[in-house]
VOPAGU-2260 file (C-alpha; in pm, 1 decimal, decimal comma):
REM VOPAGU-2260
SITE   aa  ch    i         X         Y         Z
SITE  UNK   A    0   -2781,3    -579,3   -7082,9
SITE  UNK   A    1   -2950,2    -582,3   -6698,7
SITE  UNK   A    2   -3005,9    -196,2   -6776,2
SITE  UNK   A    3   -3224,3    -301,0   -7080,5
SITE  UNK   A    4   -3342,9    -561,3   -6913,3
SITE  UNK   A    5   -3456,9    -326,1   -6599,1
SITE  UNK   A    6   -3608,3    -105,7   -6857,6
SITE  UNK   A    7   -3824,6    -355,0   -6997,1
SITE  UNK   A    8   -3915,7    -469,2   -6635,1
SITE  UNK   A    9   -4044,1     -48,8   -6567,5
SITE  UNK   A   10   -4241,2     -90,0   -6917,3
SITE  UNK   A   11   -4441,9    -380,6   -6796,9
SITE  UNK   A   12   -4495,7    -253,6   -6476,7
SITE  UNK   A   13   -4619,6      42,0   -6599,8
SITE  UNK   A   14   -4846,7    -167,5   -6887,3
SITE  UNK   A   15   -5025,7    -348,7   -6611,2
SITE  UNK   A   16   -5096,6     -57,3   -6385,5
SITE  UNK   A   17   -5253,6     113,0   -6676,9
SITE  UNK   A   18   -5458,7    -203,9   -6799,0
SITE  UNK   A   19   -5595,1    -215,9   -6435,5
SITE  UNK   A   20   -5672,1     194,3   -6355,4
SITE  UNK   A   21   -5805,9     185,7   -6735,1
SITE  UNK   A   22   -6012,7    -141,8   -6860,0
SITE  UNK   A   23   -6139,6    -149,7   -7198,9
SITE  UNK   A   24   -6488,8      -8,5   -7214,5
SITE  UNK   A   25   -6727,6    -241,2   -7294,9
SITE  UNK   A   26   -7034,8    -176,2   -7573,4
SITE  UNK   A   27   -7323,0    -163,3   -7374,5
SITE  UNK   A   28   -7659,5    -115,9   -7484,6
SITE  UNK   A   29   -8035,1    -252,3   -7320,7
SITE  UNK   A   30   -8353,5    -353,5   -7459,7
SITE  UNK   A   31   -8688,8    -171,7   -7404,2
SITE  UNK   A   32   -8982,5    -419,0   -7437,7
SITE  UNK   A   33   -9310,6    -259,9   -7328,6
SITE  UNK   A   34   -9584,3     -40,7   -7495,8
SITE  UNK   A   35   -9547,3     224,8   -7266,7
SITE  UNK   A   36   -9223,9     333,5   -7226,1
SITE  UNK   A   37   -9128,3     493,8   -6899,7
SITE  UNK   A   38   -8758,0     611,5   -6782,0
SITE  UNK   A   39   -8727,5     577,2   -6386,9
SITE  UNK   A   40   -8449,4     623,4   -6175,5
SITE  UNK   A   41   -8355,2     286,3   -6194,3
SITE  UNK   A   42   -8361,5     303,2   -6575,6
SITE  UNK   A   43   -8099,0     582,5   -6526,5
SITE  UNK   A   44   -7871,6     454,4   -6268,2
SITE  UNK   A   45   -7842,7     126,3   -6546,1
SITE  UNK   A   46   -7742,1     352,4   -6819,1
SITE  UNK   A   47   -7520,2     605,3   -6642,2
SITE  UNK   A   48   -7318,8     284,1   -6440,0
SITE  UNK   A   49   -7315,4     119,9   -6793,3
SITE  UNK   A   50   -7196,9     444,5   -6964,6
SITE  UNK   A   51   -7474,7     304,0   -7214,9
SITE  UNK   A   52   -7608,6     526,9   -7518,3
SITE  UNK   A   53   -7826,9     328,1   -7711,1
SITE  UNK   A   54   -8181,1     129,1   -7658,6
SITE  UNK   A   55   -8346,9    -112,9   -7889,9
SITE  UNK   A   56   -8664,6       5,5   -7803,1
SITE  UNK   A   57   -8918,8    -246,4   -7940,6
SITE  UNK   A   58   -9168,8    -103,7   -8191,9
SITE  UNK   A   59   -9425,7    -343,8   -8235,1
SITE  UNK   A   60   -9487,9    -772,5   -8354,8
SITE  UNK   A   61   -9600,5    -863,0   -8698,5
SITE  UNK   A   62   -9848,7   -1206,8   -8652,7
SITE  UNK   A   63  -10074,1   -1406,7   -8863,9
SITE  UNK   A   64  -10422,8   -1307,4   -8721,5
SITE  UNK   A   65  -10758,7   -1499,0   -8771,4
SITE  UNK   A   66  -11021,0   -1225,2   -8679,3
SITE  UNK   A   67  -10822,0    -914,2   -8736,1
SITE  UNK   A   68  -10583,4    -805,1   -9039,3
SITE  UNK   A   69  -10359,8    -558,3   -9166,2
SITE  UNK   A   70  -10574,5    -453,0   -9510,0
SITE  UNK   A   71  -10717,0    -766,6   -9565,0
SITE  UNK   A   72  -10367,9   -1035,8   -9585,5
SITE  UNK   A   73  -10402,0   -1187,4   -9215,2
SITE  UNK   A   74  -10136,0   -1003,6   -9073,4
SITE  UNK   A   75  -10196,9    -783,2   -8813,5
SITE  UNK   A   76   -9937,6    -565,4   -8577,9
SITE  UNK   A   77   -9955,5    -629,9   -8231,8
SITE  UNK   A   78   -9799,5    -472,1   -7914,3
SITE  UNK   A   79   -9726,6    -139,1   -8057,0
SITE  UNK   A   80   -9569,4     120,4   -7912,5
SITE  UNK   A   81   -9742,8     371,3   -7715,2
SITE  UNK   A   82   -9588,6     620,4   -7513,4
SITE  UNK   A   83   -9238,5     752,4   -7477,1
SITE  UNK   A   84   -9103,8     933,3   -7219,9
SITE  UNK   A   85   -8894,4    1243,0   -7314,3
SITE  UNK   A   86   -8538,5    1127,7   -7152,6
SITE  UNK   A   87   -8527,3     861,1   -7462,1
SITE  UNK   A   88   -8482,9    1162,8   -7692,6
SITE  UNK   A   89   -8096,0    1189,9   -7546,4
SITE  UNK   A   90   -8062,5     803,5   -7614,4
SITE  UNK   A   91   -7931,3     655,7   -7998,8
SITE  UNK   A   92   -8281,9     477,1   -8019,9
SITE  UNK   A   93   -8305,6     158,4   -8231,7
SITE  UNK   A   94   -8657,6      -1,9   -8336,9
SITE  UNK   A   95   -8700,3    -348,7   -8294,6
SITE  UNK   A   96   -8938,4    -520,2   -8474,0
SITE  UNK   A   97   -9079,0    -873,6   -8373,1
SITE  UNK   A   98   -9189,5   -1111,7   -8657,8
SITE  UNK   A   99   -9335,3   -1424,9   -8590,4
SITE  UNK   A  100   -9213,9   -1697,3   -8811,2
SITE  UNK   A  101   -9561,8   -1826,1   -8902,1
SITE  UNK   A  102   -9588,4   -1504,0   -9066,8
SITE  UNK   A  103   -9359,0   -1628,3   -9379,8
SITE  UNK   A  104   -9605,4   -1951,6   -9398,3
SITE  UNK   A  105   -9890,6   -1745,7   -9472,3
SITE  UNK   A  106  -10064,9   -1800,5   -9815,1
SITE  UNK   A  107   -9983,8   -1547,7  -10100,1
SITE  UNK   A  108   -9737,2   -1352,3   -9907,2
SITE  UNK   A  109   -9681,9   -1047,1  -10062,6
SITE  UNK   A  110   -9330,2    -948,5   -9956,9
SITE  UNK   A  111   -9312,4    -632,4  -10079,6
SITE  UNK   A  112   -9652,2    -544,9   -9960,5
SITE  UNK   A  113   -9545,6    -615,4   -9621,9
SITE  UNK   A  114   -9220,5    -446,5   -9631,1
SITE  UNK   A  115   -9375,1    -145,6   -9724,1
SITE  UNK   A  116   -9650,5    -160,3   -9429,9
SITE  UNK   A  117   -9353,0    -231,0   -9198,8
SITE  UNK   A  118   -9136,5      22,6   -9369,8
SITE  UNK   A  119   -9469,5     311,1   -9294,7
SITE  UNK   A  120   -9540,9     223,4   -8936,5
SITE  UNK   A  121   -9157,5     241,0   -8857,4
SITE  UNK   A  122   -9166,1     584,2   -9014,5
SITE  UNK   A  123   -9496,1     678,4   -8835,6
SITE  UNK   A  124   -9396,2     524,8   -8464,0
SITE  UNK   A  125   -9071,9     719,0   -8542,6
SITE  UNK   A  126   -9179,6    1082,2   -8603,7
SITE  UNK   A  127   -9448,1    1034,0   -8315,1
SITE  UNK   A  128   -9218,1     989,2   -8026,8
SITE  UNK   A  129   -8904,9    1133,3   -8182,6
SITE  UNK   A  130   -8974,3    1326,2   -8396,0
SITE  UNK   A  131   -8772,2    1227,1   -8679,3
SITE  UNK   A  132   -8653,2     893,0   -8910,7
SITE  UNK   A  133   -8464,0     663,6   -8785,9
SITE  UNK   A  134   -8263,3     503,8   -9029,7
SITE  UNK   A  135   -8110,0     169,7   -8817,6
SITE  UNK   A  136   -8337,9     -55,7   -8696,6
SITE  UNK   A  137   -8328,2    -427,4   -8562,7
SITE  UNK   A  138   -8525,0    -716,3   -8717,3
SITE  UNK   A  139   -8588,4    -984,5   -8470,0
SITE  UNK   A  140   -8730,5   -1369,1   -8612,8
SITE  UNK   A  141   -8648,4   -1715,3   -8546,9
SITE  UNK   A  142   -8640,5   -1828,3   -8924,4
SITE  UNK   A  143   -8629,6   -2195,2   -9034,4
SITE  UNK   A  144   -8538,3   -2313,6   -9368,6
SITE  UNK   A  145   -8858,1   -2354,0   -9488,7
SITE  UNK   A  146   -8909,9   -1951,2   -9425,2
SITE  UNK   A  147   -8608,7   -1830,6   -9507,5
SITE  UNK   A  148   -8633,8   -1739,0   -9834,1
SITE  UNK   A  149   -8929,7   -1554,9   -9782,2
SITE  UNK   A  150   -8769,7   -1370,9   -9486,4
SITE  UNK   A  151   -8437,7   -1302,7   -9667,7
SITE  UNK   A  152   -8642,5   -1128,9   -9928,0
SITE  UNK   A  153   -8833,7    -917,1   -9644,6
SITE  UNK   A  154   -8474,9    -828,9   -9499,0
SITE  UNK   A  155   -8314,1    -717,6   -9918,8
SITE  UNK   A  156   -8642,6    -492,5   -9956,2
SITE  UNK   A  157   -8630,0    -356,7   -9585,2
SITE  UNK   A  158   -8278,4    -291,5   -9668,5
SITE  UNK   A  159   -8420,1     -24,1   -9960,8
SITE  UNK   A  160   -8508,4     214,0   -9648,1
SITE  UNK   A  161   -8333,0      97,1   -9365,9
SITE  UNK   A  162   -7963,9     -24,8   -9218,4
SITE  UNK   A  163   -8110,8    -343,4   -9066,3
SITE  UNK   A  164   -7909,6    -564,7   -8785,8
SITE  UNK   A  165   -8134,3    -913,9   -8726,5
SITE  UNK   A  166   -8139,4   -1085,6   -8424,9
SITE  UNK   A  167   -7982,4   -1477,6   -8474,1
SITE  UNK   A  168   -8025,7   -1841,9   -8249,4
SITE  UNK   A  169   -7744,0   -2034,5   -8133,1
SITE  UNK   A  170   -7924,7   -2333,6   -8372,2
SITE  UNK   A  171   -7874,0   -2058,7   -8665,0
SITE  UNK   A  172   -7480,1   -2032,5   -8543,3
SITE  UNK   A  173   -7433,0   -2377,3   -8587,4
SITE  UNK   A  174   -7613,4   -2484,1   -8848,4
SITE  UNK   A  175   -7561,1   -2198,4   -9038,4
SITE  UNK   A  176   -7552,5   -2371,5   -9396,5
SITE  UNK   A  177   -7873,9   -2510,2   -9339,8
SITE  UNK   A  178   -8043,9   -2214,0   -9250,0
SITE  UNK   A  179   -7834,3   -1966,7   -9414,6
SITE  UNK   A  180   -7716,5   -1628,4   -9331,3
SITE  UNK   A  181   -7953,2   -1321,5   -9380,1
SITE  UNK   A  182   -7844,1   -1063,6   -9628,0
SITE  UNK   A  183   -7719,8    -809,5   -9358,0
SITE  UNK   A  184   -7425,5    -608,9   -9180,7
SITE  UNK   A  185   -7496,3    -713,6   -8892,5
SITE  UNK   A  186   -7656,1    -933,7   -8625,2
SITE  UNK   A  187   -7749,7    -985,8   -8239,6
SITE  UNK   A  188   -7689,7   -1362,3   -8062,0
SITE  UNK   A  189   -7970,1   -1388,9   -7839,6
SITE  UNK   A  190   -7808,3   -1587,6   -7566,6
SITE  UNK   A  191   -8115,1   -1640,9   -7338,7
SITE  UNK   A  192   -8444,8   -1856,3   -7392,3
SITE  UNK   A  193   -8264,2   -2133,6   -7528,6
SITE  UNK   A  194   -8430,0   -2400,5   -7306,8
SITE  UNK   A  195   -8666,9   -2651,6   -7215,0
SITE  UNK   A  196   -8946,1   -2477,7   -6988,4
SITE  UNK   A  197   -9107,2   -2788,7   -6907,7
SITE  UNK   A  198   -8785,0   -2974,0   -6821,7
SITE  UNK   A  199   -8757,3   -2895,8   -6417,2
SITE  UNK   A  200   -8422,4   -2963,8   -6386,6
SITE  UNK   A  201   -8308,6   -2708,9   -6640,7
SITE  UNK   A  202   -8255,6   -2327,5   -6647,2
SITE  UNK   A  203   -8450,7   -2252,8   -6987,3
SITE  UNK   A  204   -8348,0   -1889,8   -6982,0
SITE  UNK   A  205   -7967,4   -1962,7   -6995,9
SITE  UNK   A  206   -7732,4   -2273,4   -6905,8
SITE  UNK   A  207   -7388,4   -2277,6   -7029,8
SITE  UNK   A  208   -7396,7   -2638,7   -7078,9
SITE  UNK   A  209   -7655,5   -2551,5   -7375,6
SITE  UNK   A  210   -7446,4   -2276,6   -7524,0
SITE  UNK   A  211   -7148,6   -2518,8   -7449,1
SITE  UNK   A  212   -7331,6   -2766,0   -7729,5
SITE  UNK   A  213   -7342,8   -2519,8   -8025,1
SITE  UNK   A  214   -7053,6   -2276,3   -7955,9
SITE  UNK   A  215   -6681,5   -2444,8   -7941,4
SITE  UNK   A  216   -6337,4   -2271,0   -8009,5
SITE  UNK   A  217   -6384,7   -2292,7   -8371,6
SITE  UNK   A  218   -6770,5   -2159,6   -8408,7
SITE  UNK   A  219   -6766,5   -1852,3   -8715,1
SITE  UNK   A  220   -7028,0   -1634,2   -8842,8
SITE  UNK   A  221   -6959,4   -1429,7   -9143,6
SITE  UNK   A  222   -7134,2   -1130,8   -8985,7
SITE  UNK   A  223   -7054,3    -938,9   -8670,8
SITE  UNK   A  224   -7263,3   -1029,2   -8398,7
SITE  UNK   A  225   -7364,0    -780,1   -8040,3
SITE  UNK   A  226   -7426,5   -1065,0   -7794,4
SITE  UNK   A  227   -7755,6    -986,8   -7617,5
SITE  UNK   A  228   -7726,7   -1099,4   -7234,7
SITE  UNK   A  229   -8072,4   -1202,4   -7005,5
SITE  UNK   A  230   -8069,3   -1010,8   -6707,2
SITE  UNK   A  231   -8471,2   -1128,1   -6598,7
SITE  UNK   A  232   -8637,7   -1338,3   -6418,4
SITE  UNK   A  233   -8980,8   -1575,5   -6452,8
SITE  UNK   A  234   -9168,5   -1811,6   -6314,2
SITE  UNK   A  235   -9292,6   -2167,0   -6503,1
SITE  UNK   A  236   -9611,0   -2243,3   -6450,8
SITE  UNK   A  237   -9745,4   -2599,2   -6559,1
SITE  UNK   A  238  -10086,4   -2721,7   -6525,2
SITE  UNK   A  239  -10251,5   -3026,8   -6440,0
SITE  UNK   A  240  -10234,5   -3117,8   -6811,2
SITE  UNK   A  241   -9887,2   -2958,3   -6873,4
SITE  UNK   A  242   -9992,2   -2666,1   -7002,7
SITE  UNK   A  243   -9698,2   -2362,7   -6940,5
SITE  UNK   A  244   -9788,6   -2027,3   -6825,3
SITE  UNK   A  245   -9513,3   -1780,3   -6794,9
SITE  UNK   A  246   -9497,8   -1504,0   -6539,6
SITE  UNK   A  247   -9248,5   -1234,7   -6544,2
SITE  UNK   A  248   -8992,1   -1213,3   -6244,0
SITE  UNK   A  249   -8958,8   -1456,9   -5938,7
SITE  UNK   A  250   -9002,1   -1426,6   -5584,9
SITE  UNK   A  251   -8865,1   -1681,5   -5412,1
SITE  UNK   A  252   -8927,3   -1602,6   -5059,7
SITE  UNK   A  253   -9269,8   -1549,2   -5124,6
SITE  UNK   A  254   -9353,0   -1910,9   -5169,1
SITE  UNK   A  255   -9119,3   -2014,3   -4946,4
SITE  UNK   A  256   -9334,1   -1878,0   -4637,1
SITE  UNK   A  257   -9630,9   -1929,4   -4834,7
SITE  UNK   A  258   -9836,1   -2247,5   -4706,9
SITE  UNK   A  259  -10013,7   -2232,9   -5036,5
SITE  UNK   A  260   -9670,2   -2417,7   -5186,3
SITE  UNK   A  261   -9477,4   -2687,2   -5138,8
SITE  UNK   A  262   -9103,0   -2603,9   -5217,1
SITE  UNK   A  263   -8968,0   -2925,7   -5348,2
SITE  UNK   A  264   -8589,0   -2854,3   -5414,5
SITE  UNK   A  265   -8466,4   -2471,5   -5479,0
SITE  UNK   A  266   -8613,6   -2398,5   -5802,6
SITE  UNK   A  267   -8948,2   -2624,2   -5782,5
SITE  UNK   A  268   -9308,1   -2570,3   -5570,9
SITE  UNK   A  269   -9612,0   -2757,2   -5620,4
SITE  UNK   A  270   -9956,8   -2598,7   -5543,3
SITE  UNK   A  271  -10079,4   -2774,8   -5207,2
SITE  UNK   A  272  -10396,8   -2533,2   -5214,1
SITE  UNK   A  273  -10577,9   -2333,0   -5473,9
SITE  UNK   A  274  -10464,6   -1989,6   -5467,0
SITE  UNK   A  275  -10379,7   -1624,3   -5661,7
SITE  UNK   A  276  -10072,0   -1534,3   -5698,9
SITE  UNK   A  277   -9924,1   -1221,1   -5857,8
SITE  UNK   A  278  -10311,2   -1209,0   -6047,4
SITE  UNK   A  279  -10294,4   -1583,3   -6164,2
SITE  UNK   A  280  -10502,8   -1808,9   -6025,8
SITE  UNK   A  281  -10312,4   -2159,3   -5968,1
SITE  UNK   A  282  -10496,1   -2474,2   -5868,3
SITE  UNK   A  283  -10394,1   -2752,2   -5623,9
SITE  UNK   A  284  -10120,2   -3003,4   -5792,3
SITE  UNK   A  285   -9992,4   -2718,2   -6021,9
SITE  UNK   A  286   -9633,4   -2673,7   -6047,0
SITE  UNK   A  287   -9395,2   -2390,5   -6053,7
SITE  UNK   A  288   -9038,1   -2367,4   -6145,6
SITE  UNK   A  289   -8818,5   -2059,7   -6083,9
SITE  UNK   A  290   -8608,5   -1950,1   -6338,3
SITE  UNK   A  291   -8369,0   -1634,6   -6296,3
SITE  UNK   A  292   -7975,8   -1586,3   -6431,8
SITE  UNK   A  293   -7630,6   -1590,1   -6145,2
SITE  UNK   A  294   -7381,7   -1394,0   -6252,6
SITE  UNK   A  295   -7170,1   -1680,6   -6242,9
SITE  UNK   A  296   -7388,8   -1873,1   -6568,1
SITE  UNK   A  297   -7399,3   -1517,2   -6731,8
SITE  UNK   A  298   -7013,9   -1496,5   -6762,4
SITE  UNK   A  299   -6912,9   -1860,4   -6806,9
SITE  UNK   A  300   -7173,0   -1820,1   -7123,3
SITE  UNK   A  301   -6997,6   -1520,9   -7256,1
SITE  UNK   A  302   -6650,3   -1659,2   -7243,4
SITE  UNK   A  303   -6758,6   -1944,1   -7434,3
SITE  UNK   A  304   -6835,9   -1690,1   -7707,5
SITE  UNK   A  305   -6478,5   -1490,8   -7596,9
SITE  UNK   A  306   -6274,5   -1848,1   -7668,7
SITE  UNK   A  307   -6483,1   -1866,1   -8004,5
SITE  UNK   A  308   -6415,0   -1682,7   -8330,9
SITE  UNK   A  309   -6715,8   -1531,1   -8377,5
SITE  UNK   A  310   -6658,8   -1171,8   -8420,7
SITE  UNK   A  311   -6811,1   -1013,7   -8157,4
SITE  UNK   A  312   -6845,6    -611,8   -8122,5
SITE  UNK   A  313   -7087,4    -547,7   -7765,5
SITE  UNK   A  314   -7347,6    -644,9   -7547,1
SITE  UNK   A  315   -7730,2    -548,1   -7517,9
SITE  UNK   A  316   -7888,3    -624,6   -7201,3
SITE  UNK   A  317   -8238,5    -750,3   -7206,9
SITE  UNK   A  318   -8382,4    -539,3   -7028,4
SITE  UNK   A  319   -8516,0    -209,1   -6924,9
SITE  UNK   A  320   -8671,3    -355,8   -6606,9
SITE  UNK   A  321   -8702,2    -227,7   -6248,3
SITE  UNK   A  322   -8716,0    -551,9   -6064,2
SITE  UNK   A  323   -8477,0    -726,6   -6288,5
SITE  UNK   A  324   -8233,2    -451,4   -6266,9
SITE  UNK   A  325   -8211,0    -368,3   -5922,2
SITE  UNK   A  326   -8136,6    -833,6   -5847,6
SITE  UNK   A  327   -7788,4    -753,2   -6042,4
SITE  UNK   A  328   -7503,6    -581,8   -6013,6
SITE  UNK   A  329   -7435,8    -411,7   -6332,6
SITE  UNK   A  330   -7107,4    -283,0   -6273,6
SITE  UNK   A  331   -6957,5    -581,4   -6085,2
SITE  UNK   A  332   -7130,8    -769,7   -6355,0
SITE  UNK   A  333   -6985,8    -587,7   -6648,3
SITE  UNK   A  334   -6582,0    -613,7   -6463,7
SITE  UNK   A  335   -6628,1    -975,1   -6449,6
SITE  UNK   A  336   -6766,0   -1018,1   -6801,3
């Protein structure tokens, strides 16, 4: 009996040394979001520390237009991508495409029109940079119930040429019978931008208090869901009529030695005198709140989603960023998570 028992003792020994000299790997994947897209050495120190293969490299936005149109319907693609720098070509690349929800309220959609259009520049965006088709891509919309049909029919067309994964809310997690589940494999929780940017008190890019009030121990999905994590930074700017400007990335010690602000706690300034900053120009009595993730708020988010039963299969950082990559710790980041 105590030599079985000693046994048993050796086996778990040797289970925990192993779990610790050999974690599981994580998923990891990052967004690309600009038009041009460049690969710098601080692109690939991310992706080699992350052992990450794949990029959801946006494409281009689909919005309702006034002026300008895509032949003739009011819909017009915006933000396209331009240039792509050769080092992608060793990457799994996955288009993103943006679609604005007003899109779905325009007059005499034409669905299949649109899928088509969408389905072509895809295609043409595709063979220009890479040189061949791409067959997954990612659909990214904040649908309502009064759009979803029409979007769910976009998505079942798209589907005709494509394996499409769509990007989904925390609202669309727990509400999910209102605002119903699009007709796909699989899907992306965007777990950033899910607050107030005028409230000053709050941290609109990502609070676990928020995802706290629609993710509990009991939360489902009936897809499989990559959980997309912030790793940015940006700056709230409201006017003297509350107006919100955002600008990418903080820098905090900037206007703290600048006598052109008035810090008023650690995340607020006011504008004491008019001034440019970073190419803005902000008048007297303007207000700025600074807005950026701790590592701490990143993984008490994600283990709300861990204690969950959502079925959850990796993680895509957003994004491809020099100054936002090089304020984290990606491997530290990444143990803890």
């Amino acid at each position: 009996m105590r030599k079985n028992r000693f046994y048993i003792f050796i086996l778990l020994l040797a289970y925990m040394s192993c779990s610790k000299e050999n974690p599981v790997k994580k998923d990891i994947a990052f967004y690309h979001w600009k038009a041009k897209a460049d690969f710098t050495k601080t692109y690939r120190q991310a992706i080699e520390t992350t052992e990450a293969n794949r990029v959801y490299m946006h494409y281009f936005d689909i919005e309702p237009l006034k002026k300008v149109n895509w032949y003739d319907d009011g819909i017009y693609p915006t933000y396209v991508l331009k240039s792509v720098a050769k080092d992608y070509q060793n990457l799994d690349i996955i288009p993103v495409v943006y679609i604005a929800n007003p899109v779905f309220k325009t007059d005499d959609l034409d669905v299949s029109k649109l899928s088509k259009k969408i389905s072509k520049l895809i295609d043409q965006i595709s063979q220009k940079h890479f040189n061949r088709k791409i067959k997954r891509i990612q659909i990214d919309c904040d649908w309502t119930e009064t759009t979803r049909a029409s979007y769910f029919e976009l998505l079942r067309k798209l589907k005709n040429d494509f394996t499409i994964d769509v990007t989904i809310r925390l609202h669309q997690i727990k509400f999910k019978e209102r605002t119903g589940v699009p007709p796909v494999g699989t899907g992306t929780l965007m777990l950033y931008n899910m607050g107030d940017l005028k409230d000053k008190a709050q941290n609109s890019i990502l609070e676990s208090a928020i995802v706290g009030q629609y993710i509990n121990a009991e939360s489902t999905y009936p897809i499989k869901l990559k959980i997309a994590l912030p790793l940015f930074s940006q700056t709230v700017v409201t006017n003297k009529t509350n107006k919100i400007k955002l600008i990418k990335n903080t820098h905090r010690s900037v206007l703290e030695n600048d006598p052109h602000f008035k810090q008023i706690n650690p995340t607020n300034f006011e504008v004491v005198r008019d001034t440019l900053y970073k190419g803005f120009y902000l008048a007297q009595g303007y207000h700025l709140k600074l807005e950026d993730v701790q590592q701490s708020e990143l993984c008490a988010s994600y283990e709300l989603i861990k204690k969950s039963k959502l079925n959850t299969q990796g993680i895509i950082f957003y994004h491809l960023d020099d100054h936002s990559l090089l304020n984290y710790d990606l491997k530290n980041t990444i143990e803890k998570l």
